[in-house]
VODO-490019 format. One line per field, with one value per residue (C-alpha): chain; residue number from 1; residue in one letter; y negated, z, x. Coordinates in nm, 4 decimals. Example, Ala and Ser with C-alpha at 12.3 -4.5 7.8 and 13.67 -1.06 7.14 Angstrom:
! VODO-490019
chain	[A, A];
resi	[1, 2];
resn	[A, S];
Y	[0.4500, 0.1060];
Z	[0.7800, 0.7140];
X	[1.2300, 1.3670];
END
This chain:
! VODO-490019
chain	[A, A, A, A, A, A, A, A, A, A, A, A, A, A, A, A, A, A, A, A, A, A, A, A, A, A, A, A, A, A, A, A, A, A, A, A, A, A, A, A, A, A, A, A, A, A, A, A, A, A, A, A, A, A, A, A, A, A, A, A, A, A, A, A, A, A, A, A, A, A, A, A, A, A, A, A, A, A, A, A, A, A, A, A, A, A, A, A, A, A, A, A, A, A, A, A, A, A, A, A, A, A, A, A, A, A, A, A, A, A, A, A, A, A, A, A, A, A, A, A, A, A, A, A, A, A, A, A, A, A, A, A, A, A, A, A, A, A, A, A, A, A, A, A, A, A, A, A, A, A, A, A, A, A, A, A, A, A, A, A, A, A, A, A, A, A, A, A, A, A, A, A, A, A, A, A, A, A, A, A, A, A, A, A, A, A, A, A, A, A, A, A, A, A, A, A, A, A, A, A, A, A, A, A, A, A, A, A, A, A, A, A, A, A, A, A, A, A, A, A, A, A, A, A, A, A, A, A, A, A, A, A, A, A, A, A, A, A, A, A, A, A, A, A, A, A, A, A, A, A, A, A, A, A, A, A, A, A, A, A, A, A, A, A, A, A, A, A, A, A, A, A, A, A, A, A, A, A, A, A, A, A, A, A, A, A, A, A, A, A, A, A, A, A, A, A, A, A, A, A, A, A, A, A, A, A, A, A, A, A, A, A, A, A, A, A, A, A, A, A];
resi	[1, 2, 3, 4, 5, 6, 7, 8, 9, 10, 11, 12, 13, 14, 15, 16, 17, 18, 19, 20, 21, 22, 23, 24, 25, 26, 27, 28, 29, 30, 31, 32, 33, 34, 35, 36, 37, 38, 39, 40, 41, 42, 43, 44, 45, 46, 47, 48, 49, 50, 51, 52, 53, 54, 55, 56, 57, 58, 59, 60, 61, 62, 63, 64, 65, 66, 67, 68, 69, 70, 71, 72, 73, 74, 75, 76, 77, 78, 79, 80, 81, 82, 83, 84, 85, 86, 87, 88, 89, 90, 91, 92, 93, 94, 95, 96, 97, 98, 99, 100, 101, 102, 103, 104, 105, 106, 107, 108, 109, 110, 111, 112, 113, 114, 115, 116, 117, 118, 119, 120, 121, 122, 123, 124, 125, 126, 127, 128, 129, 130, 131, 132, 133, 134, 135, 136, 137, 138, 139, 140, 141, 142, 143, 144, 145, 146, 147, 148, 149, 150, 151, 152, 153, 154, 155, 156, 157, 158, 159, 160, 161, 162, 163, 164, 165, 166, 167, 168, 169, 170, 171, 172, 173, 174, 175, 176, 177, 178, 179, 180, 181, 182, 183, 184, 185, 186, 187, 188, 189, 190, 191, 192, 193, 194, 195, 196, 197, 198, 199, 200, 201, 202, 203, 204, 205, 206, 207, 208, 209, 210, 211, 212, 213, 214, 215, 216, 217, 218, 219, 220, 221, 222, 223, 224, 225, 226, 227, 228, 229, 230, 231, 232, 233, 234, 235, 236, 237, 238, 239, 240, 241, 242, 243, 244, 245, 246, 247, 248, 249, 250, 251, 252, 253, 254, 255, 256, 257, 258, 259, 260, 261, 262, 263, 264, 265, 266, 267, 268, 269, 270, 271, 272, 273, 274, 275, 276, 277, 278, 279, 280, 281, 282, 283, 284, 285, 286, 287, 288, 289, 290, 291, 292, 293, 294, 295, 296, 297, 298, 299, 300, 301, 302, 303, 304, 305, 306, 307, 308, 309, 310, 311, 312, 313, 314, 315, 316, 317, 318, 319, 320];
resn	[X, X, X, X, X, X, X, X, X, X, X, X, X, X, X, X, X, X, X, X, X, X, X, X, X, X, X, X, X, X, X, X, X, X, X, X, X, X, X, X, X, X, X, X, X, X, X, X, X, X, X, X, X, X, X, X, X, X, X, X, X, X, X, X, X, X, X, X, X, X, X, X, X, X, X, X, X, X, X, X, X, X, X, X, X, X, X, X, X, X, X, X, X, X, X, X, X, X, X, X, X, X, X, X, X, X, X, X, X, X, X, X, X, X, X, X, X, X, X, X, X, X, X, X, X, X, X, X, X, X, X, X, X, X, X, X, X, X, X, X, X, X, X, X, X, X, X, X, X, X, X, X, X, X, X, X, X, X, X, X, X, X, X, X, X, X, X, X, X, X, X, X, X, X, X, X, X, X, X, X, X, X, X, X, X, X, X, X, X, X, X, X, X, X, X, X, X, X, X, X, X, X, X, X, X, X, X, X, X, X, X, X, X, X, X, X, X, X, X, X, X, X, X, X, X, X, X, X, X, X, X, X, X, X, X, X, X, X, X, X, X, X, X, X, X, X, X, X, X, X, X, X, X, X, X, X, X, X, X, X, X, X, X, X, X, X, X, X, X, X, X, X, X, X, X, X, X, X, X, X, X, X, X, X, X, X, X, X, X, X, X, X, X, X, X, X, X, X, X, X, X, X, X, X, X, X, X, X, X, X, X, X, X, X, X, X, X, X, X, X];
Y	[15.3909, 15.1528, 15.2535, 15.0094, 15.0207, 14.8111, 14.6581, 14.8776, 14.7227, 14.8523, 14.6207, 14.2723, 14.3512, 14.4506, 14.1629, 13.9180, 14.1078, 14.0893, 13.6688, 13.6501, 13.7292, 13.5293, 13.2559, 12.9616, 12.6488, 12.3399, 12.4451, 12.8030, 12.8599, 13.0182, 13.2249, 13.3864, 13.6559, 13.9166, 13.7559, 13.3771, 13.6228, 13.6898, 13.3472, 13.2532, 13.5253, 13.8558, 13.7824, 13.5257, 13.6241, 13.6594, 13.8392, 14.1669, 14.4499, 14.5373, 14.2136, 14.2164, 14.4714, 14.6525, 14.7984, 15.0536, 15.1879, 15.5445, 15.4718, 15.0998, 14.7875, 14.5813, 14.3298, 14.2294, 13.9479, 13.8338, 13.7570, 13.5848, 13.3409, 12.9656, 12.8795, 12.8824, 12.5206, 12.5202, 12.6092, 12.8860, 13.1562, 13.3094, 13.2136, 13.5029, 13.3487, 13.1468, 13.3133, 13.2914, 13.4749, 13.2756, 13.4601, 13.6501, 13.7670, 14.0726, 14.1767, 13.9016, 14.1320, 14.2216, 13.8699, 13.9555, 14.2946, 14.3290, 14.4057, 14.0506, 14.0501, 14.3799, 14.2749, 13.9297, 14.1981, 14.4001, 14.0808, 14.0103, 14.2996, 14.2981, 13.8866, 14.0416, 14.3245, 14.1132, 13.8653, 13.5937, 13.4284, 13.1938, 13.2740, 13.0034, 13.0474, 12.9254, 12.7628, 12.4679, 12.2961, 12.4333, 12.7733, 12.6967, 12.9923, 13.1436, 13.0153, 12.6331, 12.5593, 12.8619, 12.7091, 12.3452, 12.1139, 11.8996, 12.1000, 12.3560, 12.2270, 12.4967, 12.5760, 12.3955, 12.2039, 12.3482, 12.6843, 12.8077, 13.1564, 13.1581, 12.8503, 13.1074, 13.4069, 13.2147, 13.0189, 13.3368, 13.5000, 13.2507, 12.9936, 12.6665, 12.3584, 12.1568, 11.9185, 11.8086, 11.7112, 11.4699, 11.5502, 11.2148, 11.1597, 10.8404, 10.7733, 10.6763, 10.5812, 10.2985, 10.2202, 9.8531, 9.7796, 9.5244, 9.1576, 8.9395, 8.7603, 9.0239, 9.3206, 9.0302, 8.9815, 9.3976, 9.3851, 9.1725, 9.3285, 9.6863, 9.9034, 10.1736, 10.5377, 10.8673, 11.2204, 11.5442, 11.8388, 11.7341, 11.9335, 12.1132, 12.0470, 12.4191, 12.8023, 12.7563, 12.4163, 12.6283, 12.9007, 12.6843, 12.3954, 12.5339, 12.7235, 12.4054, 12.1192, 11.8314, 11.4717, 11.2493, 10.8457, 10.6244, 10.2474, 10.1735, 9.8005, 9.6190, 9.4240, 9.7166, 10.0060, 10.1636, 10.3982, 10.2234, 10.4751, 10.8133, 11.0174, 11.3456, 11.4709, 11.8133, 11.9681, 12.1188, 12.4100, 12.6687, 12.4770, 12.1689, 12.4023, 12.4722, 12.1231, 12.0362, 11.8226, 11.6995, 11.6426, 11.4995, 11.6345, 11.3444, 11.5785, 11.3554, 10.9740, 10.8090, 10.4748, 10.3875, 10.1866, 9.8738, 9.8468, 9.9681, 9.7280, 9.5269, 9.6400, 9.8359, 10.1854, 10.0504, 9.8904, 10.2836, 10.4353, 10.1735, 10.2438, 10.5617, 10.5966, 10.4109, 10.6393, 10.9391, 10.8016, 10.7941, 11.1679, 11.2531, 11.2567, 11.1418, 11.1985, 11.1997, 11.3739, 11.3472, 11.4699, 11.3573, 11.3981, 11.2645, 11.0830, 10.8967, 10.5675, 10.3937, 10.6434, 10.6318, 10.2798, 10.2478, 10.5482, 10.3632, 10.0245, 10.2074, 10.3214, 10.6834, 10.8261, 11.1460, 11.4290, 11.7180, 11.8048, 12.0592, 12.2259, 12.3385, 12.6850, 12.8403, 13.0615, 13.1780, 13.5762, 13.7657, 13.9900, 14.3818];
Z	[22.5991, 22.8580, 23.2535, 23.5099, 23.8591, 24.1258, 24.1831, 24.2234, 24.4322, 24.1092, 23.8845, 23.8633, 23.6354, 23.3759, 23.4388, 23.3901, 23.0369, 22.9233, 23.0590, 22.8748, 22.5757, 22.5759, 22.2531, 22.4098, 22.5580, 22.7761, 23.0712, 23.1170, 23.3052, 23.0715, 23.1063, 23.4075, 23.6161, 23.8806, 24.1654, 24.0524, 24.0478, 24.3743, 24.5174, 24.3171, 24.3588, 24.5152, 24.8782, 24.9712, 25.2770, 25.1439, 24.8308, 24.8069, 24.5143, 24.4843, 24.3390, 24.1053, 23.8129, 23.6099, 23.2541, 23.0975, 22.7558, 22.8079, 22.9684, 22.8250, 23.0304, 22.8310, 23.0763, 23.4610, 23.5737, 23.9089, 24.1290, 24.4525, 24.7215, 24.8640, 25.2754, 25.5179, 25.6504, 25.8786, 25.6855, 25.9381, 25.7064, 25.3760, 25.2559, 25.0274, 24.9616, 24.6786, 24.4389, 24.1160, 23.8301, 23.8621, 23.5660, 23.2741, 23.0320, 22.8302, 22.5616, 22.2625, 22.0071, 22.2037, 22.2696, 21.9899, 22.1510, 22.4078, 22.6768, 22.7943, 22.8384, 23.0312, 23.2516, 23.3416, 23.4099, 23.6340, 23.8277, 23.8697, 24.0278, 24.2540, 24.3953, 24.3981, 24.6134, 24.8720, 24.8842, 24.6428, 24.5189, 24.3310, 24.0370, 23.9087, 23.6291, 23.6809, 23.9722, 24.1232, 24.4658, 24.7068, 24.5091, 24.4789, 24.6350, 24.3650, 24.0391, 24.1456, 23.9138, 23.7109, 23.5422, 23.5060, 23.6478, 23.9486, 24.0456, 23.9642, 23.6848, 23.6185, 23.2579, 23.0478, 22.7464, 22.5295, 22.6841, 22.3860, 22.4421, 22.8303, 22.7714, 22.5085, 22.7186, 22.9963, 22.7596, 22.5699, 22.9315, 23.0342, 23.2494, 23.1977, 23.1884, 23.5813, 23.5835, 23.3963, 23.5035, 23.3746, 23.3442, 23.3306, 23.3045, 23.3707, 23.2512, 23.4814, 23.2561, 23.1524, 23.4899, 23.6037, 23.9112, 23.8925, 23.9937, 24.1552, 24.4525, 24.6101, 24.5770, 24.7424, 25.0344, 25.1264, 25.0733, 25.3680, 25.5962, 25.5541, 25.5926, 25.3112, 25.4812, 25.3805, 25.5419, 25.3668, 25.3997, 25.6040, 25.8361, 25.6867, 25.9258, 25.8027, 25.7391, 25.3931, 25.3027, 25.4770, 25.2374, 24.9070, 25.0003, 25.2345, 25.0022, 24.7522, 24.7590, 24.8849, 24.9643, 25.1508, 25.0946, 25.3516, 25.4073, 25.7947, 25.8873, 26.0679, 26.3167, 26.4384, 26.3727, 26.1790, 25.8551, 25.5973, 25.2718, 25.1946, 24.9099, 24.8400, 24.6003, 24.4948, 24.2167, 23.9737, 23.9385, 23.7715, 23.4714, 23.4932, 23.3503, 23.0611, 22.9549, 22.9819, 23.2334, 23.6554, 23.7033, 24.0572, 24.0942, 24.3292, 24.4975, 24.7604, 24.7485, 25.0581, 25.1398, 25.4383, 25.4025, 25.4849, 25.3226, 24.9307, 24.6844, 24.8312, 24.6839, 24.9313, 24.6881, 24.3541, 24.6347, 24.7843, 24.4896, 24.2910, 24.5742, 24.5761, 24.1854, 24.2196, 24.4637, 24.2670, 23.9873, 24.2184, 24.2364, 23.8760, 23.8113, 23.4892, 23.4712, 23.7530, 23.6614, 23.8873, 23.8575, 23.8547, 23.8313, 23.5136, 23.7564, 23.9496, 23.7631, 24.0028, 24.0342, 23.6526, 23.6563, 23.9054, 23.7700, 23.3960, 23.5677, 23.6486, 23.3254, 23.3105, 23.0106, 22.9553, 22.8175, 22.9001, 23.0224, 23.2521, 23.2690, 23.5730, 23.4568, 23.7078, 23.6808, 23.8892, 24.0509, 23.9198, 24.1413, 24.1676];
X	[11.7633, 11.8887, 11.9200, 11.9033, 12.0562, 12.1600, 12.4900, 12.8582, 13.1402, 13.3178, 13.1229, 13.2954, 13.5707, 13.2546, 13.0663, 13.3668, 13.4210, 13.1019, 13.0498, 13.3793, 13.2359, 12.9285, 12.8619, 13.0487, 12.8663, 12.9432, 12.7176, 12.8882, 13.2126, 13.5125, 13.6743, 13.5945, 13.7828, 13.6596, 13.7942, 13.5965, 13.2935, 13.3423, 13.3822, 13.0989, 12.8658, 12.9647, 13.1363, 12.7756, 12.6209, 12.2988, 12.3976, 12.1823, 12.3133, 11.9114, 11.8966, 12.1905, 12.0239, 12.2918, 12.1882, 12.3961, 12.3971, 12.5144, 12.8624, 12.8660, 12.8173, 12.5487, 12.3786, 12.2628, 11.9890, 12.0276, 11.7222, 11.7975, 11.5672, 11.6668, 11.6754, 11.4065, 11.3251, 11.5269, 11.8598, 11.9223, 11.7835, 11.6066, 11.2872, 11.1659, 10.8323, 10.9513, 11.2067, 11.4193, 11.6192, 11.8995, 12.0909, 12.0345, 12.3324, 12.3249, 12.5772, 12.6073, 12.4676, 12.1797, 11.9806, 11.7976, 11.6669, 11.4067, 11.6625, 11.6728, 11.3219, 11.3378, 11.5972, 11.3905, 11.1014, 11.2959, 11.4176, 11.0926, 10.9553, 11.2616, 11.1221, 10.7620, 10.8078, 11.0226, 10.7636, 10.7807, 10.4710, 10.6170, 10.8869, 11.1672, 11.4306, 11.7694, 11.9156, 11.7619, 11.7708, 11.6826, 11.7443, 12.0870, 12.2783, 12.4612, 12.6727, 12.7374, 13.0532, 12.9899, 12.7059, 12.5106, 12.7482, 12.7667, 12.4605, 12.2251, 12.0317, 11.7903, 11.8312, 12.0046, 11.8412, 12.1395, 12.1300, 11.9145, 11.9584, 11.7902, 11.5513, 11.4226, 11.3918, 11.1975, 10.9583, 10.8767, 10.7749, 10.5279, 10.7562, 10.5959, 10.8771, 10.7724, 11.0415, 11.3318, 11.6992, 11.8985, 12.2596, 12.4677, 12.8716, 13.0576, 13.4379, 13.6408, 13.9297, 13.7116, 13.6241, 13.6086, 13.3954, 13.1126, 13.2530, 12.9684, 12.9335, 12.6466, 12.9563, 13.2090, 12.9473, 12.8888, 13.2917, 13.3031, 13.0333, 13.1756, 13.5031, 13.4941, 13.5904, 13.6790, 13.6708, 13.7821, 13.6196, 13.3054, 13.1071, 12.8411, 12.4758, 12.2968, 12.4213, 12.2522, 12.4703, 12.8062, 12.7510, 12.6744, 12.9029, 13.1627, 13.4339, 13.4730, 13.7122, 13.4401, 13.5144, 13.2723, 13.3008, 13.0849, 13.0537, 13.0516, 12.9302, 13.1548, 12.9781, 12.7636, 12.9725, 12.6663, 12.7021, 12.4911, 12.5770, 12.7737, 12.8382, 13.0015, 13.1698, 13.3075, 13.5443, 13.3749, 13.5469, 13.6021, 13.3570, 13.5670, 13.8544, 13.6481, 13.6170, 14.0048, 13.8972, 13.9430, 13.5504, 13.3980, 13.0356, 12.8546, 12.5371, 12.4398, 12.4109, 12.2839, 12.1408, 11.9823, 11.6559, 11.6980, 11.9944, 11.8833, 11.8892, 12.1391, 12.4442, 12.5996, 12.5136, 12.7117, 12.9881, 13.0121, 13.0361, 13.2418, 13.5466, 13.4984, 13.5524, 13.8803, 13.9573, 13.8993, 14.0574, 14.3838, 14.3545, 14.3691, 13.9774, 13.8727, 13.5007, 13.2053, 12.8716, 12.5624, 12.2094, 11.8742, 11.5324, 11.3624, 11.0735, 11.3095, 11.3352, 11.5107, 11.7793, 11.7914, 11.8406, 12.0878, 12.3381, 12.2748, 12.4148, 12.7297, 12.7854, 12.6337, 12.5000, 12.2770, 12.4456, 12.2561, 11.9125, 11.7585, 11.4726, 11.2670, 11.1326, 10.8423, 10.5679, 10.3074, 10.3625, 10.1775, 9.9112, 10.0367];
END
């Protein structure tokens, strides 16, 4: 008979034990430690214990699921009316019980009674407060097509599939940056900049964003001292670690209008892998959605390739 509780202050050394010990696989952080728990997870601002369900076997740790809510509109605060389980992990020998399933129930009824009409599974933006370099990648991918274990879980508890990501890489050993005379004309109209550590706009992006080690590349025009494109890019730590690899995550790409299709994006982000390459990174991975052709198209031009999918899980709340 399984209890169930809300989260102890005395809990993370358990937790990083039993994560430690889950069936390995590349979207999921190893190992992990008590203290990256708490970076990750326990020392957020909006972290709430009621929402972080414990379940004990006697005196044995055997699982949590962790239910959690995105940012109001404004960035400035929670929105509960829209929620998700953003983990599930119970004991390796015990994904073939029904405690998963109870544990996804009790997360459920935790989102409910705070407000949520609408129910996700996994982390997706805007629901993106909790486990970025833990799991997914460069960001929050929902669930991952190779996550077996959790796509299960959710698709045998009525979430329907709404979207899918596409998780691409790039190489930047085998870098070279596209020679043509469009890339040698936005070479002369712009000065390529970079800041470290840029100022988060929203409480939400300070609390998600704020702790890693980010780097912001922009193009700035020349003649009229106007910034035309930007990325950023983070370290994706601690999953990077796991792959015996430096990885840049790129989670914002920028183009103003009336300068798309004109170069200046591949220019940006050609630089700024030669950059990054200085620095000792080896591979980039960005995100998209499966809709966005063009976006598809341009990241294939640069040489990214799909190595992972994920899957937008959501289901309707149901009435009490």
């Amino acid at each position: 008979m399984y209890c169930f509780r809300p989260f102890r202050n005395s809990d993370p050394p358990r937790i990083a034990h039993l994560w430690s010990c889950q069936p390995p696989q590349r979207g999921l952080a190893q190992p992990v430690t008590a203290s990256v728990l708490d970076i990750g997870l326990f020392s957020k601002h909006y972290f709430d214990p009621e929402g972080f369900i414990v379940a004990t076997d006697g005196d044995q740790f055997v699982g949590f699921a962790h239910a959690g809510f995105g940012p109001d509109e404004a960035g400035d605060g929670l929105d509960t009316s829209m929620g998700t389980t953003y983990m599930v992990m119970v004991r390796e020998d015990l994904w073939t019980s029904d405690l998963p399933d109870q544990l996804l129930a009790k997360s459920e009824t935790y989102l409910r009674e705070r407000g949520a009409r609408v129910l996700y599974g996994g982390g997706i933006n805007p629901l993106n407060g909790f486990y970025l370099g833990l799991y997914g990648g460069s960001e929050l991918p929902g669930v991952l097509l190779s996550d077996s274990i959790r796509r299960t879980l959710f698709a045998r508890n009525q979430y329907r599939e709404r979207g899918r990501v596409v998780v691409m890489q790039r190489d930047l050993i085998r870098f070279r940056p596209t020679v043509s005379r469009e890339q040698r004309r936005v070479a002369r109209d712009v000065n390529f900049e970079t800041v470290y550590a840029p100022i988060t706009k929203t409480w939400w992006n300070t609390s998600v964003y704020g702790s890693l080690e980010r780097i912001k590349f922009f193009l700035r025009r020349r003649r009229q001292d106007k910034i035309v494109a930007s990325a950023m890019f983070w370290d994706v730590e601690p999953l990077a670690t796991s792959w015996g690899l430096r990885v840049a995550g790129l989670y914002d790409l920028w183009v103003d209008d009336e300068y798309r299709r004109q170069g200046y994006g591949t220019y940006l982000l050609s630089e700024a892998f030669k950059e990054l390459h200085k620095r000792g990174i080896s591979l980039i991975e960005s995100q998209t959605m499966l809709t966005n052709a063009t976006a598809l198209e341009f990241y294939r031009n640069l040489g990214f390739a799909p190595i992972d999918h994920g899957l937008v899980y959501r289901r309707e709340a149901r009435t009490m």
